[in-house]
C-alpha positions in Angstrom: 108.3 -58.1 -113.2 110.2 -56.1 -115.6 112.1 -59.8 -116.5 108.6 -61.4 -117.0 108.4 -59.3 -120.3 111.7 -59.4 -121.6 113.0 -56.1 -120.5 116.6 -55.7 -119.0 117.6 -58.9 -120.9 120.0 -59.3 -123.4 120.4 -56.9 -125.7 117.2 -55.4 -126.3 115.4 -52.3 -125.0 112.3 -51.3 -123.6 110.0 -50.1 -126.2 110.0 -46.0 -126.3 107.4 -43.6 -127.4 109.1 -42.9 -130.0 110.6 -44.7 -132.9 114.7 -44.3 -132.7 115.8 -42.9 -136.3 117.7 -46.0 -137.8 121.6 -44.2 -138.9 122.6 -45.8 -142.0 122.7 -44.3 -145.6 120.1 -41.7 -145.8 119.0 -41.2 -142.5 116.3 -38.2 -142.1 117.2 -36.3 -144.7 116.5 -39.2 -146.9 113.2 -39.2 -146.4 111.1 -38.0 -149.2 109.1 -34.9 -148.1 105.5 -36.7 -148.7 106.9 -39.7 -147.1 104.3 -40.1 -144.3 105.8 -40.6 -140.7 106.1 -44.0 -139.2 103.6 -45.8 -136.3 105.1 -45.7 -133.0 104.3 -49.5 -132.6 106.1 -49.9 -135.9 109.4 -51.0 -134.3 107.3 -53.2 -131.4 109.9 -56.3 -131.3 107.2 -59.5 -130.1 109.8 -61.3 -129.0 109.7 -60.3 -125.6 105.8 -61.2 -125.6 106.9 -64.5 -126.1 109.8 -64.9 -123.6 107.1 -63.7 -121.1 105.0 -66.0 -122.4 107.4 -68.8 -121.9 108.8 -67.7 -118.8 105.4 -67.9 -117.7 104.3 -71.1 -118.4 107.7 -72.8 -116.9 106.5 -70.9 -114.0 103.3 -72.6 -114.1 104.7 -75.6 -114.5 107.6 -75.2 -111.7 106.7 -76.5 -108.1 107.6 -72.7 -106.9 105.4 -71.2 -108.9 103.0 -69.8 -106.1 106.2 -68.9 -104.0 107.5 -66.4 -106.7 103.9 -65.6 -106.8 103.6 -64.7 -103.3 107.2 -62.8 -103.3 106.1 -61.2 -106.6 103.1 -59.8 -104.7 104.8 -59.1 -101.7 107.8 -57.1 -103.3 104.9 -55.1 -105.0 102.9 -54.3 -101.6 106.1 -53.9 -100.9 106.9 -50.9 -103.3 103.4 -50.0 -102.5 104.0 -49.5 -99.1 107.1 -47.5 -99.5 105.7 -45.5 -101.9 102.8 -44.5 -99.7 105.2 -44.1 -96.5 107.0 -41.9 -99.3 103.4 -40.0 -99.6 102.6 -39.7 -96.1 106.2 -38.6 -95.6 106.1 -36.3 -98.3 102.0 -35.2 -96.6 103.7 -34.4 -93.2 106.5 -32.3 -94.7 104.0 -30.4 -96.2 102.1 -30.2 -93.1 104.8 -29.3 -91.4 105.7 -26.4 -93.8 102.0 -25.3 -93.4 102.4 -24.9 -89.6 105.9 -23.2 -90.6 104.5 -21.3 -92.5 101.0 -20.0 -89.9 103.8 -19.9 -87.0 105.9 -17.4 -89.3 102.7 -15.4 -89.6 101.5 -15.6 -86.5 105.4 -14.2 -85.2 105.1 -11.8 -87.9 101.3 -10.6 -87.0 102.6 -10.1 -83.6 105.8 -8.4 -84.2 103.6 -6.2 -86.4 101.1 -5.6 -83.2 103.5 -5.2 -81.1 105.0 -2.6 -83.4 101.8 -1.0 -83.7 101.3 -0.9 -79.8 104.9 0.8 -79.2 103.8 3.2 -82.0 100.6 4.2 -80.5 101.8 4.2 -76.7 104.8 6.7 -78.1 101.5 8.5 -80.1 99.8 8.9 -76.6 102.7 9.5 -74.6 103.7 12.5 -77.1 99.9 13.4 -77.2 99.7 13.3 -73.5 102.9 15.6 -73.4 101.3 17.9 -76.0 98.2 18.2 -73.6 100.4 18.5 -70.4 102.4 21.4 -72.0 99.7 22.9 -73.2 97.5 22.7 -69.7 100.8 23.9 -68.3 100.7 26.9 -70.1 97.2 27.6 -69.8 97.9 27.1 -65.9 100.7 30.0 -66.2 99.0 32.3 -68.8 95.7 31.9 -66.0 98.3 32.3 -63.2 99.8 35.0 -64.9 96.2 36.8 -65.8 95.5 36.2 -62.1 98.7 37.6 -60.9 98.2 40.8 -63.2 94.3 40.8 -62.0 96.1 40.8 -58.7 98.1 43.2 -59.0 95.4 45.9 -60.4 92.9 44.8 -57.9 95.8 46.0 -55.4 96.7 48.9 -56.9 92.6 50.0 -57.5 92.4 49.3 -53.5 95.0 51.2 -52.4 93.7 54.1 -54.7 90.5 53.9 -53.3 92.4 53.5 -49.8 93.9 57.3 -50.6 91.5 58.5 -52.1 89.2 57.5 -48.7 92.1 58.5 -46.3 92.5 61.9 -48.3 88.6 62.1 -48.2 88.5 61.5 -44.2 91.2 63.9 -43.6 89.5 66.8 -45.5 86.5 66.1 -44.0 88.2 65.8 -40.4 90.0 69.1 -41.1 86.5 70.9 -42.2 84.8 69.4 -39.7 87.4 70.8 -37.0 87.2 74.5 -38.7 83.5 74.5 -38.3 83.8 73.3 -34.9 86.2 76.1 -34.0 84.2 78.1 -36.1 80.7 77.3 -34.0 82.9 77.1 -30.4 84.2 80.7 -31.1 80.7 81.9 -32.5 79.2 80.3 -29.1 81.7 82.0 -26.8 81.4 85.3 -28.0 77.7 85.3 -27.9 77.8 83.6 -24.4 80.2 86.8 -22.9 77.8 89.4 -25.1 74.9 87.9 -23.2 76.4 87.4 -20.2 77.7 91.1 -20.5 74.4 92.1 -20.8 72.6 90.1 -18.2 75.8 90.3 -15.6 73.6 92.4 -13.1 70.5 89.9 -13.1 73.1 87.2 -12.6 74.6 88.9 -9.7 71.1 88.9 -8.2 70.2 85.7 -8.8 73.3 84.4 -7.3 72.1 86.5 -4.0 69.1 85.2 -3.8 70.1 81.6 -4.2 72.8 81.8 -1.5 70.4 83.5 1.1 67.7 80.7 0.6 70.5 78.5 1.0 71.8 80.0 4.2 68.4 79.9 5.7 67.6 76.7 4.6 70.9 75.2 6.7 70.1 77.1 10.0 66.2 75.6 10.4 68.3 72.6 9.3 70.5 73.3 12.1 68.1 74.3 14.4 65.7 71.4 13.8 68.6 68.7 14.2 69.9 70.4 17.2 66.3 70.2 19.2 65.6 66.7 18.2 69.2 65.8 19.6 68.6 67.5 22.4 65.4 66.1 23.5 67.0 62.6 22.6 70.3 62.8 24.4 68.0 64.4 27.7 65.8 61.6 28.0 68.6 58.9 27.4 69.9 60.4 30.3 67.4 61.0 31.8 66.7 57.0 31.7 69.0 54.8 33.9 68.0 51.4 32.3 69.1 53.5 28.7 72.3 54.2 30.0 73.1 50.9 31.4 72.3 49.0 28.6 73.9 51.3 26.4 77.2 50.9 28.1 76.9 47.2 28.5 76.3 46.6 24.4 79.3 49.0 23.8 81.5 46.7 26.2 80.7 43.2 25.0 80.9 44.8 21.1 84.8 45.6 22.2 85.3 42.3 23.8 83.9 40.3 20.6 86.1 42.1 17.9 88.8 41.6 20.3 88.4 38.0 20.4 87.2 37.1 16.7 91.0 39.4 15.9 92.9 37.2 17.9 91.0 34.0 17.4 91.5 34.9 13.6 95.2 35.1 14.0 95.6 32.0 15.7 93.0 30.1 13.1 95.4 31.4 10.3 98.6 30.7 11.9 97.3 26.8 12.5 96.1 27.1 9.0 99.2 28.4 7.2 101.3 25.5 9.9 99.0 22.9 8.4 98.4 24.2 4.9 100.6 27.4 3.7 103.8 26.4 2.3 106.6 28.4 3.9 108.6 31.2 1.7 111.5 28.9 1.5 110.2 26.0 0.1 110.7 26.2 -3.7 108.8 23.2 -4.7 106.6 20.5 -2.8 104.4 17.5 -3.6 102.0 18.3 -0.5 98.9 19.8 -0.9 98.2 23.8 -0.3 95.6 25.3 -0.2 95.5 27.3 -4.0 96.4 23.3 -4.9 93.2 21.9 -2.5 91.3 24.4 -4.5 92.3 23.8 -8.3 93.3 20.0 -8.0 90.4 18.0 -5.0 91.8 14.6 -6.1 95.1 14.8 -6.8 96.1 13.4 -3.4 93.6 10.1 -4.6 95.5 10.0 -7.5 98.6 9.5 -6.6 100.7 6.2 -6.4 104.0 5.3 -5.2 106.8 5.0 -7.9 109.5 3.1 -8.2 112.4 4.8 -6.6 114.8 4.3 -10.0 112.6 4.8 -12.7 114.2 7.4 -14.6 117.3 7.7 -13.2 120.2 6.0 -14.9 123.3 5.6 -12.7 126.0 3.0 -12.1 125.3 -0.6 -10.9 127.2 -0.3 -7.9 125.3 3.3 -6.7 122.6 2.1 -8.2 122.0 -0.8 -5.8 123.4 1.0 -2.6 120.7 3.9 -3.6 117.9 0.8 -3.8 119.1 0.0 -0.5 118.1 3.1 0.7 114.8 3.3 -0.8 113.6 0.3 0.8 115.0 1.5 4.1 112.6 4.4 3.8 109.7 2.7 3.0 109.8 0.3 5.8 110.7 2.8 8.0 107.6 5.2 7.2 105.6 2.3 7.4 106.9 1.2 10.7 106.9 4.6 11.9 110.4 4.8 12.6 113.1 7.3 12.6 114.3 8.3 9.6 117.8 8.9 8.4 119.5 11.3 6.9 121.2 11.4 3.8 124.4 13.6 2.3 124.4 13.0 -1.8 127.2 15.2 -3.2 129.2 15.1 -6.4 129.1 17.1 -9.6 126.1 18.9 -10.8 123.6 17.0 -12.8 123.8 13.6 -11.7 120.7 13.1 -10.3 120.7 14.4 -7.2 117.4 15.9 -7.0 115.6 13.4 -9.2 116.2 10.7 -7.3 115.8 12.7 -4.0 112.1 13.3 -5.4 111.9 9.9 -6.6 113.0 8.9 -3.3 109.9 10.4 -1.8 107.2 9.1 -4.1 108.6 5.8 -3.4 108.4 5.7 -0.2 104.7 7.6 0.0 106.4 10.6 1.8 106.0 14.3 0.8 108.6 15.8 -0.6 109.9 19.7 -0.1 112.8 21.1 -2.2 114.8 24.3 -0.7 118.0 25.7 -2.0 120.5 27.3 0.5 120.8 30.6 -1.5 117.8 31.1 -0.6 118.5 31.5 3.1 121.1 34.5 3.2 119.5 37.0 1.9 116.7 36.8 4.3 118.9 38.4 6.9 117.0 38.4 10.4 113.7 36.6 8.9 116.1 34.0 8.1 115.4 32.9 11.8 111.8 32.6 11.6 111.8 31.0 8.2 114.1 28.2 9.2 111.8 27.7 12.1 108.5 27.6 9.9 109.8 25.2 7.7 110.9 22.6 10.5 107.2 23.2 12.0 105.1 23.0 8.5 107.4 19.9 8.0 106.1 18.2 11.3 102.7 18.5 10.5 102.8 16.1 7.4 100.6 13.3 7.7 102.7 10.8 5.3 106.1 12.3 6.6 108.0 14.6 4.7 111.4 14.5 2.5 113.0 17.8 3.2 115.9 18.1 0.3 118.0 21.1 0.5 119.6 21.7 -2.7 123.5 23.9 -2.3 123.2 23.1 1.1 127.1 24.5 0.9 125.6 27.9 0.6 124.6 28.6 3.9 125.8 25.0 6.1 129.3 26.6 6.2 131.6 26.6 8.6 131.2 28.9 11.9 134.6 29.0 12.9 136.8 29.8 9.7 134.3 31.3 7.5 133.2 34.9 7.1 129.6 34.9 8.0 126.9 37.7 9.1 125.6 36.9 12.5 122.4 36.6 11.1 123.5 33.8 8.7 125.1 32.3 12.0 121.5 33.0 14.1 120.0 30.7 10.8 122.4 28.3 10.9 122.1 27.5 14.7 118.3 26.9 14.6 118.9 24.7 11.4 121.8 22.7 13.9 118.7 23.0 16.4 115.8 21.6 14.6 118.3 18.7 13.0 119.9 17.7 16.5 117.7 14.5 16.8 116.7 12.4 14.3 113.1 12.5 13.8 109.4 10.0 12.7 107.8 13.4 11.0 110.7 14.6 8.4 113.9 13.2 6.6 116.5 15.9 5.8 118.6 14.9 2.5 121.3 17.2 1.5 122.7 17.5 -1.7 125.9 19.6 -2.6 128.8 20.0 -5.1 131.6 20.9 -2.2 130.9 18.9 0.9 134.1 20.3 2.6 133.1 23.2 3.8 129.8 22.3 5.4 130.1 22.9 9.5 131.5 19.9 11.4 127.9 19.9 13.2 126.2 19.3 9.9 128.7 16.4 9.4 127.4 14.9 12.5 123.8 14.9 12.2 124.7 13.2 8.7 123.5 9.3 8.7 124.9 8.4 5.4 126.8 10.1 2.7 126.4 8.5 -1.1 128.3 9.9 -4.1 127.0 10.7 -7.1 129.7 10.0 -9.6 129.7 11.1 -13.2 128.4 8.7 -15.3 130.3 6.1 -17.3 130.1 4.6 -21.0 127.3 2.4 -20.5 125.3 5.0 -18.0 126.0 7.4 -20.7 124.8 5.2 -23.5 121.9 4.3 -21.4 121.0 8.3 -21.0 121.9 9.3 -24.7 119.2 6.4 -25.7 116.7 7.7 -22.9 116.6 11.1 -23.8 116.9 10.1 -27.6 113.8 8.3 -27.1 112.2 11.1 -25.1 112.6 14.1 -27.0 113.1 12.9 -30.6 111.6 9.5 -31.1 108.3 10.2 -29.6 107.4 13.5 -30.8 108.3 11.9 -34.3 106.0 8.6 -34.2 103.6 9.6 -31.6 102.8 13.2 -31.5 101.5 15.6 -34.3 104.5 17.7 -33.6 106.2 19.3 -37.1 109.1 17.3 -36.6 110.1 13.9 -38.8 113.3 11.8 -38.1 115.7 11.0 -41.3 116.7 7.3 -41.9 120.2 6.1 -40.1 121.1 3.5 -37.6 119.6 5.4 -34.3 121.5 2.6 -31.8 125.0 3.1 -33.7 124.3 6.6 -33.3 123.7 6.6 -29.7 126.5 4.3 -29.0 129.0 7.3 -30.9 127.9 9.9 -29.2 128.1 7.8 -25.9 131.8 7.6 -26.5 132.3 11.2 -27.1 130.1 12.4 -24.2 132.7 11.7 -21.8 133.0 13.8 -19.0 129.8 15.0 -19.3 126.9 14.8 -16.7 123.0 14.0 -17.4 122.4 17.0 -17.3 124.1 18.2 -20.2 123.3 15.0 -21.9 119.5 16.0 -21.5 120.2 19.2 -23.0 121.8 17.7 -25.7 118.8 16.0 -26.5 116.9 19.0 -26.6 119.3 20.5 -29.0 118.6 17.9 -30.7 114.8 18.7 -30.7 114.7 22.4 -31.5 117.2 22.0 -34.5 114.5 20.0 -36.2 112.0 22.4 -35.2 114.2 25.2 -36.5 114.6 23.3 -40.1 112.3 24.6 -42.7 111.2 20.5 -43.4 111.2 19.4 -39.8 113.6 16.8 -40.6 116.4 15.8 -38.3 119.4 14.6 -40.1 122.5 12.7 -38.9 124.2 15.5 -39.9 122.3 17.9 -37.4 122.9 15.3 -34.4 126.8 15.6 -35.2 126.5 19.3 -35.4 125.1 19.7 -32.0 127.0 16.9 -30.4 130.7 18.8 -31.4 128.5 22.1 -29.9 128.2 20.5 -26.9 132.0 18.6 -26.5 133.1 22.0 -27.2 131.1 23.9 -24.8 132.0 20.9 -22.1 135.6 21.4 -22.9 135.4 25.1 -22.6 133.7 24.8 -18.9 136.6 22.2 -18.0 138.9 24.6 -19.0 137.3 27.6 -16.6 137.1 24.8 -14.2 140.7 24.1 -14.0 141.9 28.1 -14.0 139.2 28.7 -11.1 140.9 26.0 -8.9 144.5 26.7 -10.0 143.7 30.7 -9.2 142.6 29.6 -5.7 145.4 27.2 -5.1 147.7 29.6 -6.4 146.0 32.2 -3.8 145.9 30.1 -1.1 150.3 29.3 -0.9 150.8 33.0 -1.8 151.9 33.1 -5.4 151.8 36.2 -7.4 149.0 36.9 -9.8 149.3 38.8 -13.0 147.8 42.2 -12.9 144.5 41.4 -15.4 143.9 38.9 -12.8 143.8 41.0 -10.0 141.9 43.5 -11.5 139.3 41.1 -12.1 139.6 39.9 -8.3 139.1 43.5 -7.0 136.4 44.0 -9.5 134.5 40.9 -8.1 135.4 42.0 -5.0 133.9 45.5 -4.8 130.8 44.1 -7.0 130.4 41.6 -4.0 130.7 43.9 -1.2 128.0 46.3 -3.6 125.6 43.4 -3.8 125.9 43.1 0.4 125.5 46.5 0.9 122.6 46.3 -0.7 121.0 43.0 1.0 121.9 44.4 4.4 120.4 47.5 3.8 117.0 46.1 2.2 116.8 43.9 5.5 118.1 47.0 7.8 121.5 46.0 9.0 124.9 45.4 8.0 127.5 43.5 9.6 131.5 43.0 8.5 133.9 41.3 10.2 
């Protein structure tokens, strides 16, 4: 409404606070110096009161009057409104600085705590290493004190120790003066006195023997007529005599009998019970066994003829075969076969021989042909007590001869004692039919030179092969199983197991097993075994397992490699080619050694025999 009043019209101004200094002749320092200063409404000009006046009453009179009104008052709530959005504005920026401002102190209150926190942690973390050190050193200045404490404690007992020792043998070397002292002192009195007195003790002695010499004739005498009168009147007595004679002849025939009756009781026992000197190792029951082990026989359960035995699918199912064969036939009481397994050594000949048996329910009974030569002339006998201890099995036994080769030879081109030849007959004897008591399995590593009688009382013949990749994975994961993984989780052995890949592992040494039986593979396992027990953690590294697994290729390679120059010495032998000289003085060496060994068998057993 600034036009209302005359303001912003025209020439003229808005009224001021103060009076402008008019500029003409004079000006302010014209003024007089009493002058007194002017009113600021001095210069009021009233002639913008009355244009306001004027403009107002043309508004009065104007038909818009109450529109400009209205847009007066709104352009004014307008400016009000602005001006208190302007406010409000102005209110939240300053709110806004306020929370500014507390978040700025709250980020500085916590950079400061957290300042303060990494302050004291590195406070208590040097205060705790402070007290560490310094419990440390107490520990070694008390370890120390203890050691030295230690140490003089030692050397006070083995002073004392000394000084006791010298103390004993001083008193041990008096003591053995005074006692030659008092031992000389004794005997020279005793021969004074007995000087002295020798005549009394002469007579003494006298007198003792006489009474002595009379008392053993009226002894004499006295025996003598009491015998006499006894002996007269048992002869004198017919009925005496008779019975007498009688007692005397039925007490002969009785110890006569219970002797013999004894003999044959323990020969029926040993037939039924003993186990016969050749048999290395049975499942049936003796009678030391009866005695330690009542229920073992109750105990016992058939097993699956495979388990535990790793071969090739092929042998593995012909072997099967035979199992179940054996079974049946023991449990159709029929007769059983017999069985040749041969092949190199190690691949599981006897295991499954014995496995074989506990299958099938039939006793087993391991011999080894080496065994049988240097029996000489028992060798006879033997062979025929094995046969008859074998036919008195209840269940039927599984008689497995082990090196059969070693004594099944061949009569007519190899060089044999008779009595060798006497043992191999009965064996051809006992074997000629097949029988429903026993089942004879033989196992050997050269099945060439058994006797062409052997080869005919042989059912079946299986080879046992060496075993391939995937047998030898199988066996290197068996055995790796057996003798490290399970005395690592489940025993309280000292043994611990590092962290590799175990199945890779197995499948390496697989491939570079090759050649080798399961036997040796076994062995390698226990390698394996004592080279964690021989660590000084217990801890079986990969590093250990390759260590003993080159050991082992090596030591294979070395026996392939006697192998091959023991069969090219004998084929070189055998079409006449000429051997160096160290070579045939290590065949006459081995020579004379054998016939030294022979000489001595022969003689133990009282004979010898060359041909």
């Amino acid at each position: 409404m600034s036009w209302l009043f005359g303001w912003g019209r025209g020439p003229s101004k808005p009224p001021t606070d103060e009076a402008e200094t008019p500029e003409g002749e004079g000006g302010s320092s014209d003024k007089s110096f009493g002058e007194k200063p002017k009113d600021k409404w001095s210069n009021f000009d009233p002639t913008g009161l009355e244009r306001a006046a004027k403009s107002a009453r043309e508004l009065d009179r104007s038909r818009h009057a109450k529109e400009a009104l209205d847009l007066a008052r709104m352009q004014e709530q307008s400016v009000q409104l602005e001006h208190q959005s302007k406010v409000k504005e102005h209110e939240a920026a300053l709110e806004q600085l306020k929370g500014e401002q507390i978040r700025l102190q709250a980020e500085e209150r916590r950079k400061t705590l957290t300042e303060e926190t990494k302050q004291n942690q590195a406070r208590a973390q040097y205060q705790d290493k402070l007290a560490r050190q310094r419990y440390d050193d107490q520990v070694r200045q008390q370890q120390a004190l203890n050691e030295e404490n230690l140490r003089k404690q030692e050397e006070s007992v083995t002073k004392q120790e000394a000084m006791r020792k010298a103390t004993i043998e001083h008193e041990m070397a008096l003591r053995h003066k005074n006692e030659l002292l008092r031992v000389e002192a004794e005997s020279a009195a005793r021969a004074k006195v007995e000087r002295e007195n020798a005549d009394l003790i002469r007579e003494q002695i006298r007198l003792k023997a006489a009474e002595h010499r009379q008392t053993v004739l009226e002894s004499i005498r006295t025996a003598g007529a009491v015998f006499g009168e006894g002996f007269h009147a048992f002869v004198s007595d017919w009925d005496k005599l008779t019975a007498t004679v009688a007692g005397f002849t039925l007490l002969a025939v009785g110890v006569y009998s219970a002797r013999n009756a004894t003999g044959v009781i323990g020969r029926y026992i040993e037939a039924r019970l003993g186990k016969p000197s050749l048999v290395r190792e049975t499942s049936r029951i003796t009678v030391a066994e009866a005695i330690k082990h009542p229920v073992k026989r109750l105990r016992s359960r058939p097993q699956d003829a495979l388990e535990g035995v790793v071969l090739s699918p092929s042998l593995e199912e012909r072997v099967r075969d035979i199992a179940i064969a054996t079974r049946n036939t023991r449990q159709n009481k029929g007769l059983y076969r017999n069985i040749l397994m041969y092949g190199p050594p190690g691949t599981g000949k006897t295991l499954f021989a014995k496995k074989l048996a506990l299958h099938s329910g039939m006793d087993y009974a391991i011999m080894t042909g080496g065994d049988v030569a240097p029996m000489g002339r028992d060798g006879v006998t033997a062979m025929h007590k094995v046969f008859d201890w074998a036919s008195t099995s209840q269940r039927g036994l599984l008689l497995f001869v082990d090196e059969a080769d070693a004594f099944l030879r061949k009569r007519s081109t190899e060089t044999i004692s008779e009595d060798l030849r006497s043992t191999l007959n009965a064996f051809l004897y006992r074997t000629g039919e097949q029988s429903n008591k026993f089942m004879l399995v033989l196992a050997s590593n050269q099945p060439e030179q058994f006797d062409w009688a052997i080869n005919d009382r042989i059912d079946e013949i299986v080879n046992f092969a060496l075993p391939g990749l995937e047998e030898r994975e199988r066996l290197v994961r068996l055995y790796f199983d057996r003798f490290v993984l399970e005395p690592a989780t489940l025993g309280r052995q000292r043994m611990k197991l590092a962290q590799f890949d175990y199945g890779q592992k197995c499948s390496n040494i697989a491939i570079r097993a090759e050649g080798m039986s399961g036997r040796e593979i076994s062995k390698l396992g226990v390698a394996w075994q004592a080279a964690a027990y021989s660590s000084e953690d217990g801890v079986l590294t990969e590093a250990m397992i390759d260590a003993r697994v080159d050991d082992a290729v090596h030591q294979h390679a070395q026996k392939m490699d006697w192998l091959h120059m023991e069969r090219g010495a004998e084929s070189a032998g055998k079409h006449g080619v000429v051997v160096p000289k160290e070579a045939a003085a290590a065949s006459v060496i081995g020579f004379t050694l054998v016939i030294f060994l022979t000489c001595n068998t022969n003689c133990n057993s009282g004979t010898y025999h060359t041909k």
